[in-house]
C-alpha positions as CSV (number, residue, x, y, z in Angstrom):
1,X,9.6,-15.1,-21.5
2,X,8.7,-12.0,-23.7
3,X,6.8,-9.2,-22.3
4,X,2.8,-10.2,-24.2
5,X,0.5,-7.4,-23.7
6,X,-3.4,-6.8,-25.0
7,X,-2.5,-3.8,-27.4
8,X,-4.4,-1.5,-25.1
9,X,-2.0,-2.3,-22.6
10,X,1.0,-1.0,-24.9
11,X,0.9,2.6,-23.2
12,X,2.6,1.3,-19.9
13,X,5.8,-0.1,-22.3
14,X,8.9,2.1,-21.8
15,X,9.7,5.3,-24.6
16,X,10.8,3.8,-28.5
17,X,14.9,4.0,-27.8
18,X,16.9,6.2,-29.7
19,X,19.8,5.3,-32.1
20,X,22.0,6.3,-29.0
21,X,20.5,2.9,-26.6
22,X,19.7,0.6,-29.1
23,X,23.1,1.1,-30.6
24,X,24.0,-0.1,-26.8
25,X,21.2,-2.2,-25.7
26,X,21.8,-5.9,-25.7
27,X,18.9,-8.2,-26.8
28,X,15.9,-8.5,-24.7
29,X,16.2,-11.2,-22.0
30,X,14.4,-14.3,-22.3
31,X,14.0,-15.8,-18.6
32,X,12.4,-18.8,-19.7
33,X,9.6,-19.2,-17.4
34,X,7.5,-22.3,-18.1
35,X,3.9,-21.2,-19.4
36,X,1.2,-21.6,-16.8
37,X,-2.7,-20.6,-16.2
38,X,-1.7,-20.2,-12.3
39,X,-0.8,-17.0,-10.5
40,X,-1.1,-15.3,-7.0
41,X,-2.1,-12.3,-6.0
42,X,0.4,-10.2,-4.0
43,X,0.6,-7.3,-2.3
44,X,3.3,-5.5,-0.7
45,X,3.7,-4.5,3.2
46,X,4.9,-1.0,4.3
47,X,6.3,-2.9,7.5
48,X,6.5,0.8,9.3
49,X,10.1,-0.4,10.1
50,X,12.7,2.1,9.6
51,X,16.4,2.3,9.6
52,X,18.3,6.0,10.1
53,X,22.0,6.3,9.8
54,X,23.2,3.8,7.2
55,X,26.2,5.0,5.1
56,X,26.0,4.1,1.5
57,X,29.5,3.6,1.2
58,X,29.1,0.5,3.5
59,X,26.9,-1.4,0.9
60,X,27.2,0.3,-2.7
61,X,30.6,1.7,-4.8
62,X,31.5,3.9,-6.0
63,X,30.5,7.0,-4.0
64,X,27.9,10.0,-5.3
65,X,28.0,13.1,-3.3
66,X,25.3,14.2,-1.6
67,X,24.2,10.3,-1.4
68,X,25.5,9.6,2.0
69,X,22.8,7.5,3.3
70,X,20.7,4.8,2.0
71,X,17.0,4.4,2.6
72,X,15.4,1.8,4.5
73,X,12.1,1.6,4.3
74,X,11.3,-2.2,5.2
75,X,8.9,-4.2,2.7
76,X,7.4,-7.5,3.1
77,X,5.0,-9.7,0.6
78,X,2.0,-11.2,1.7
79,X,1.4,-14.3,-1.2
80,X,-2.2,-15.8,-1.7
81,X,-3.0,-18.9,-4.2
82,X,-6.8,-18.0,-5.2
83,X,-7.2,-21.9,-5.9
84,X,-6.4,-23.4,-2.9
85,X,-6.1,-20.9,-0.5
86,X,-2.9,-21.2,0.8
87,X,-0.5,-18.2,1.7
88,X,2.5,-17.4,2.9
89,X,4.6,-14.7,3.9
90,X,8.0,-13.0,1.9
91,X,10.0,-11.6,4.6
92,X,8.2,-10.2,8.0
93,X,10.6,-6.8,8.6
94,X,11.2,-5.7,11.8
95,X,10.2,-6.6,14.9
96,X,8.3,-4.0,16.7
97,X,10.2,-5.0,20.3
98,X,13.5,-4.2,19.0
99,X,15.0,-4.5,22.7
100,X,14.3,-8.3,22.2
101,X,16.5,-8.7,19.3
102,X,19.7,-10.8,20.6
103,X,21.8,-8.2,22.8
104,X,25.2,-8.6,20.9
105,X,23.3,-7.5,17.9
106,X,21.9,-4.2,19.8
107,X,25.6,-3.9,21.0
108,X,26.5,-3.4,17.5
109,X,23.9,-1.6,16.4
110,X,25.1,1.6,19.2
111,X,28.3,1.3,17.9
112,X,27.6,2.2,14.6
113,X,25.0,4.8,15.1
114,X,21.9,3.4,13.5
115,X,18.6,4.0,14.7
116,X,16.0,1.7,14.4
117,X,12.3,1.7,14.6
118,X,9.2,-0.1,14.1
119,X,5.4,0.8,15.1
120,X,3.9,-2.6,14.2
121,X,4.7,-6.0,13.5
122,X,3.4,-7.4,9.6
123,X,1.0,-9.4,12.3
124,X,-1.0,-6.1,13.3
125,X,-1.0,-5.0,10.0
126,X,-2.6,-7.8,8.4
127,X,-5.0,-8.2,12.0
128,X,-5.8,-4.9,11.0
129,X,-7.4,-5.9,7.9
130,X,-9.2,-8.6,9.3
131,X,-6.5,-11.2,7.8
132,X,-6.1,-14.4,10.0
133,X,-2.6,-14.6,10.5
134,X,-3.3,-18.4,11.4
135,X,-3.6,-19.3,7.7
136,X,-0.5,-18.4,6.8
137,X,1.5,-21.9,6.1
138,X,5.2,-20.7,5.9
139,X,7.3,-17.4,6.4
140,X,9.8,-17.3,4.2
141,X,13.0,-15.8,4.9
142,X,15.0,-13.9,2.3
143,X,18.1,-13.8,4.7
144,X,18.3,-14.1,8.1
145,X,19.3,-10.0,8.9
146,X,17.4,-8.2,11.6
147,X,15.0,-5.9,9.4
148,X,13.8,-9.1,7.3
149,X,12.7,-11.6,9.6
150,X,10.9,-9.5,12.1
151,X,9.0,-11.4,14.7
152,X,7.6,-14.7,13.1
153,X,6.1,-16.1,16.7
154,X,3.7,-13.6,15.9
155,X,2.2,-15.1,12.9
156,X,1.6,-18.9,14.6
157,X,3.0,-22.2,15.1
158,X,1.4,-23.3,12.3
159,X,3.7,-21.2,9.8
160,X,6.8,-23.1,8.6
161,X,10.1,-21.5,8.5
162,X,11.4,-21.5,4.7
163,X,14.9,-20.5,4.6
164,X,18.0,-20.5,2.0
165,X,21.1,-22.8,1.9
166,X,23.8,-22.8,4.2
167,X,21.3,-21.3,7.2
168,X,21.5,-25.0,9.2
169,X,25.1,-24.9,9.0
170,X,26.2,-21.4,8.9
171,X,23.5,-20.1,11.8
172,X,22.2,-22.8,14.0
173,X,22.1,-22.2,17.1
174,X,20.8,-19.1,17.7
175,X,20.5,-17.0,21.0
176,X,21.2,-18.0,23.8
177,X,22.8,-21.5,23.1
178,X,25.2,-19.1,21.0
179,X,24.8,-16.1,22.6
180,X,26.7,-13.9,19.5
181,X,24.4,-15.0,16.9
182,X,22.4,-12.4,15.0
183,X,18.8,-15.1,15.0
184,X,16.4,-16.6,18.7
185,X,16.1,-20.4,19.0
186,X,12.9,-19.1,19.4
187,X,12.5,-18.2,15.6
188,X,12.4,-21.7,14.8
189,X,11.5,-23.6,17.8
190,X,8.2,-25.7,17.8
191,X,8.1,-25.1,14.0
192,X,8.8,-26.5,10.6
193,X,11.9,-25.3,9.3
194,X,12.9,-26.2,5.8
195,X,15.9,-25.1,4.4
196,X,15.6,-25.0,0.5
197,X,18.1,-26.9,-1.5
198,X,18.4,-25.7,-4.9
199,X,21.1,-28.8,-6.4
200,X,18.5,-31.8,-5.3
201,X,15.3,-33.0,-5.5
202,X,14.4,-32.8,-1.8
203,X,14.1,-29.7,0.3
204,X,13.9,-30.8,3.8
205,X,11.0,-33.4,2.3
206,X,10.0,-31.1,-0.2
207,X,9.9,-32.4,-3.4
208,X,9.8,-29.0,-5.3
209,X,10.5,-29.0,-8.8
210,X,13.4,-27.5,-9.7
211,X,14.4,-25.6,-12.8
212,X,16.5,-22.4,-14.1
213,X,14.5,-18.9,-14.3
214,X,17.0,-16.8,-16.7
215,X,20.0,-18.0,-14.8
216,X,18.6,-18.6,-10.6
217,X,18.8,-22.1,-9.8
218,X,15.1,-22.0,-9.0
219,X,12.0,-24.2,-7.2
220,X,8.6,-24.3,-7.9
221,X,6.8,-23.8,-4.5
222,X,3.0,-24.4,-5.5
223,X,4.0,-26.8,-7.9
224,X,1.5,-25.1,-10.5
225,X,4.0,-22.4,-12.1
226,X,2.6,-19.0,-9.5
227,X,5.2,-18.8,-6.9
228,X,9.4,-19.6,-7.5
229,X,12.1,-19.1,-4.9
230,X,15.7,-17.9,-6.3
231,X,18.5,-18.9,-5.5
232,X,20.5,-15.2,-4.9
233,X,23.4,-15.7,-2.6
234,X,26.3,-13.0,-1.7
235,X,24.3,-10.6,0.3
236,X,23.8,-13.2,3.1
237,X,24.0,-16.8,3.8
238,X,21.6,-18.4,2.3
239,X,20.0,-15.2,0.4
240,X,16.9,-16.0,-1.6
241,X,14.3,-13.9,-3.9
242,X,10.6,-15.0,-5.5
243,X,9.5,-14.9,-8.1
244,X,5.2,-14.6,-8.8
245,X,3.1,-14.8,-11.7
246,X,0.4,-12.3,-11.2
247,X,-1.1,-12.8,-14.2
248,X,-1.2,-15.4,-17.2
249,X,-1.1,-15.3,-21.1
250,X,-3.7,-18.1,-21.2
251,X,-6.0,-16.8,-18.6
252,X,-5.4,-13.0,-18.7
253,X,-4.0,-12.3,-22.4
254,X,-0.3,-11.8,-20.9
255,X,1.7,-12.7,-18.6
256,X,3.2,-10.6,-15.9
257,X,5.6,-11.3,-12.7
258,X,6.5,-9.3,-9.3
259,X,10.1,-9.9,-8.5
260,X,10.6,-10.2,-4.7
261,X,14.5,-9.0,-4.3
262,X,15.3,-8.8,-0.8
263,X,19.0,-7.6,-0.4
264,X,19.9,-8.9,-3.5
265,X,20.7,-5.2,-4.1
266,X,20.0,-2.0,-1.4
267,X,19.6,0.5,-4.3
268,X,18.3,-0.4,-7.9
269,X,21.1,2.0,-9.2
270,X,23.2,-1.3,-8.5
271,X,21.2,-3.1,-11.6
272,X,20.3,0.6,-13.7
273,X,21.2,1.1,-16.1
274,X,22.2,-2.4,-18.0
275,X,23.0,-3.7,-20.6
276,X,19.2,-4.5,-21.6
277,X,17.9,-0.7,-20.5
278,X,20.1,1.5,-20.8
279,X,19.9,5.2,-19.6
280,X,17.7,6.9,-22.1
281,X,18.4,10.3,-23.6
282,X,15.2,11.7,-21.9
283,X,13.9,10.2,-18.6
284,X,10.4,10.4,-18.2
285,X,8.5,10.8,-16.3
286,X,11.0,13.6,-14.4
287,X,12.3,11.8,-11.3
288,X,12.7,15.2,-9.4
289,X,9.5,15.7,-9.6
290,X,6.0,14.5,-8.1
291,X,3.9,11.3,-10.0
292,X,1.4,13.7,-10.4
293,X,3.5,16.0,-12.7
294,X,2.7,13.5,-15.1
295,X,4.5,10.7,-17.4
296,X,5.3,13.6,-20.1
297,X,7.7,15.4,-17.7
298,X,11.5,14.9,-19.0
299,X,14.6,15.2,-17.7
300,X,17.6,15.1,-20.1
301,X,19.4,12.0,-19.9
302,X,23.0,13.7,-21.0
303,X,23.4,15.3,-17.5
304,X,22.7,12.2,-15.6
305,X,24.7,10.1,-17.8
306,X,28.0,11.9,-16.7
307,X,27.4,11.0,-13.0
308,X,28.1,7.0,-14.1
309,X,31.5,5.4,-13.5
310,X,31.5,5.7,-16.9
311,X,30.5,8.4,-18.9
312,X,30.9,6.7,-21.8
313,X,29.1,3.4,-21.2
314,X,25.2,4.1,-20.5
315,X,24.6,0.6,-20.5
316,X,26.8,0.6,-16.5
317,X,24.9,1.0,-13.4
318,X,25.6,3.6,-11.2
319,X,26.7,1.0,-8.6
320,X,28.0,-1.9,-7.5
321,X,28.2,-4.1,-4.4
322,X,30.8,-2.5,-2.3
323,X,34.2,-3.9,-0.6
324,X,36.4,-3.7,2.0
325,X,34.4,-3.0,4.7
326,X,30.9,-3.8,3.6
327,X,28.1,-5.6,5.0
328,X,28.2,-8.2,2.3
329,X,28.8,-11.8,3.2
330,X,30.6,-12.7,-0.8
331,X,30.7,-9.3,-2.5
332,X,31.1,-11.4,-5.8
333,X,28.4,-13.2,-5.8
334,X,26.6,-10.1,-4.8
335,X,27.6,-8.5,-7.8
336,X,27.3,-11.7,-10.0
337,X,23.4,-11.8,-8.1
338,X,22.7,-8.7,-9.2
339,X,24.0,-8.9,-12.5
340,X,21.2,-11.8,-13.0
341,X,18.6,-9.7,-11.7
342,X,19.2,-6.9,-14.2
343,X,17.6,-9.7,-16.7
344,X,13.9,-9.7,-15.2
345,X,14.6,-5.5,-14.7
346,X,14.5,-5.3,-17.9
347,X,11.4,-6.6,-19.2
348,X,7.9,-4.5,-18.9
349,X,5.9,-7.0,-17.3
350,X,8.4,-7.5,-14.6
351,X,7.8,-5.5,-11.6
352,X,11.5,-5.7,-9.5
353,X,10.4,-4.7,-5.6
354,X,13.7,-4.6,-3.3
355,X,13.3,-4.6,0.4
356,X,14.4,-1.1,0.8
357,X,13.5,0.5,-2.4
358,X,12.2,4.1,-1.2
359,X,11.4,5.1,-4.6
360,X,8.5,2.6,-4.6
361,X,6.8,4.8,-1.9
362,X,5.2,6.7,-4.3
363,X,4.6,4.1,-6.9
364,X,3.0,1.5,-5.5
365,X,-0.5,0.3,-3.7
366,X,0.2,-0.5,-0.4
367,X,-1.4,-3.8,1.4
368,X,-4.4,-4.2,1.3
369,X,-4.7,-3.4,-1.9
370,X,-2.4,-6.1,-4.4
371,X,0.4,-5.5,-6.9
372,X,-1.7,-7.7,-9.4
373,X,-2.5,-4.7,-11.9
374,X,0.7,-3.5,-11.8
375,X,1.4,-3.7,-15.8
376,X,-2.6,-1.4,-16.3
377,X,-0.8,0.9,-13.7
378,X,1.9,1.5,-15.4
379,X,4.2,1.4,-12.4
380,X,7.0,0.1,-14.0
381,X,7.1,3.1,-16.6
382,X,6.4,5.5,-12.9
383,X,9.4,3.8,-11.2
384,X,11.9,2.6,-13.4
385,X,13.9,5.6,-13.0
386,X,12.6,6.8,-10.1
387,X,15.7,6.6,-7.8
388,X,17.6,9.1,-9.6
389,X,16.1,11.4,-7.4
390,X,18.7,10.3,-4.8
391,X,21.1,12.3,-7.4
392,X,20.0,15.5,-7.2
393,X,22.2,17.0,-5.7
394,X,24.7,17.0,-8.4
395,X,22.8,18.2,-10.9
396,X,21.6,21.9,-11.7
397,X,18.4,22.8,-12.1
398,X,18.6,22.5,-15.7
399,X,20.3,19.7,-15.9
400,X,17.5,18.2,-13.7
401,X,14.9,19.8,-16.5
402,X,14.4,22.7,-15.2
403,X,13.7,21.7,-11.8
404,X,14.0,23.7,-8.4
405,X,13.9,22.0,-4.6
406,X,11.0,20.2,-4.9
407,X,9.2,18.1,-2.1
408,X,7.2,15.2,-3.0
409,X,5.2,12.6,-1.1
410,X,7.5,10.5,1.4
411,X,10.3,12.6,0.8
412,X,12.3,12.6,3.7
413,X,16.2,12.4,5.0
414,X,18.1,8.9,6.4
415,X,20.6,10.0,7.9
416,X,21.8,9.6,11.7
417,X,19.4,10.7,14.2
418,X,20.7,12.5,17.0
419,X,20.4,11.4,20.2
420,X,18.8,13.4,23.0
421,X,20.2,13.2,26.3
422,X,17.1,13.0,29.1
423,X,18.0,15.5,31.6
424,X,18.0,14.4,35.8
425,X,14.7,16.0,37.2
């Protein structure tokens, strides 16, 4: 699959490469993705879930300073199929009851400081928009942690439960039959729950048809070449991503994709720069300053290069999946997952949204609106870089082009929110 745009489109392409990257850039990934007049429209959730107080040593190595915690916004997908009118959900959040979550998990969760918080479920939001949550036919899971599977009795009986290999065996039952597991009986109870099996024919009686998309094991869900689940374990048991066609070569005049990567990474500096993209000599637009500075704002690429595990390679991401004490379930596969995902980053009509990518804030059109125009937006371009802002701190204000303190739209801190103790009357 090569990036195919009408020329007028040819604007929202990344910068010509200097000698510098393309005497480092690998050849442009072809992920093979069967050719296909269907596609979905999607649009992205702003869940209104939050997480404070998460150390970025526990997930991503090796340390920056002054990037202490990681960001956790909480995204979820809703996916329609024009045709026949079928939907489903990509991850659901967080609940908004948190005190319902099994108690050993809440335990845990005041041991280690974080704060957590949710104002609505993806339910309200979509009853907010006049969306009948009835039509949705399956939730799909892609893992089973706390701030992605939110509170599916809230979208219907109705709604199957779609979830990756291993989850049977590795997390049945839930609370209270097993009262230290992390998921409720009443997740799946009184529903359909399928878990996906990417090595056979049938998924639970699902007869998706399976295939390789770059290198995820991968299943047609529609059947009709829109929607693919990914096999992306290390993360989680059972860890999945989707992939959607949001537009088509032979309907639209190219073809374009949204990557849905749960926790396949928690910061895209895990999978930028690659081998495919590597860190340009000027970054632009400037990721210390606001979108509406403009795409012709630069920052020079020589200071941010320096602040890589290796100076000397700018095809390295800044990051990796971290060990020792991390929350990763195989930190090897997470790293061999994420080294798979850097294929689709790297192509220009491949929009990569991760679950707790802040530096989509300002990018993207939140639900209602869809992610369908994505490639005419230019957002790839706008957010590629983007989460270099997170860096800042190590760089002067020349080396961040010139740049002072600047504060820009959804800017804001993660780190550990202090408690206030209620005083006796």
């Amino acid at each position: 699959m090569q990036p195919s745009y009408p020329p007028k489109y040819h604007s929202v392409t990344t910068a010509p490469q200097s000698q510098r990257e393309l005497t480092n850039m690998a050849p442009t990934p072809d992920l093979n993705v069967p050719p296909s007049p269907s596609t979905v429209s999607v649009s992205i959730i702003n869940s209104t879930g939050t997480l404070h107080g998460v150390p970025a040593k526990s997930f991503v190595a090796p340390p920056q300073h002054g990037h202490d915690w990681l960001a956790a916004p909480m995204f979820a997908f809703l996916i329609q199929h024009p045709v026949t009118g079928r939907s489903l959900l990509f991850d659901l959040g967080m609940r908004k009851d948190i005190e319902n979550m099994p108690p050993k998990l809440l335990h845990h969760f005041g041991e280690i400081g974080w704060t957590l918080s949710a104002e609505k479920n993806v339910a309200d939001i979509l009853k907010e928009n006049k969306f009948d949550v009835s039509k949705v036919e399956a939730v799909v899971w892609s893992h089973y942690h706390f701030d992605h599977i939110g509170d599916i009795t809230t979208i219907g009986s109705q709604a199957a439960l779609i979830v990756g290999p291993g989850f049977k065996k590795g997390l049945m039952p839930g609370y209270p039959t097993n009262p230290d597991s992390p998921i409720l009986e009443a997740d799946y109870k009184d529903r359909e729950l399928i878990e996906v099996d990417f090595t056979s024919a049938a998924s639970d009686g699902k007869n998706w048809k399976r295939l390789q998309i770059g290198r995820f094991p991968a299943v047609d869900y529609f059947g009709d070449g829109s929607f693919y689940l990914l096999d992306a374990p290390g993360h989680a048991i059972g860890h999945m991503c989707g992939l959607a066609r949001v537009t088509s070569q032979q309907t639209d005049g190219y073809d374009s994709f949204i990557c849905l990567g749960g926790d396949a990474v928690h910061h895209v500096g895990e999978i930028r720069p690659s081998k495919f993209k590597p860190l340009p000599d000027q970054v632009s637009p400037n990721p210390f300053l606001p979108l509406s500075a403009g795409c012709d704002s630069k920052c020079p690429g020589a200071a941010l290069q320096k602040l890589l595990p290796n100076p000397e390679l700018p095809t390295k991401s800044f990051y990796e999946a971290a060990r020792g004490e991390a929350w990763h379930h195989d930190v090897e596969q997470t790293i061999d997952t994420a080294g798979k995902l850097q294929e689709p980053d790297a192509l220009d009509n491949v929009f990569v949204a991760i679950a707790h990518d802040d530096s989509l804030l300002d990018v993207v059109d939140f639900y209602p609106a869809t992610m369908n125009d994505f490639v005419k937006k230019g957002w790839v371009q706008k957010g590629h870089w983007r989460f270099l802002r997170d860096f800042r701190d190590r760089l002067t204000n020349k080396e961040r082009g010139g740049v002072e303190t600047v504060e820009w739209p959804h800017n804001r801190t993660w780190g550990r929110v202090e408690k206030v103790e209620k005083k006796s009357a």
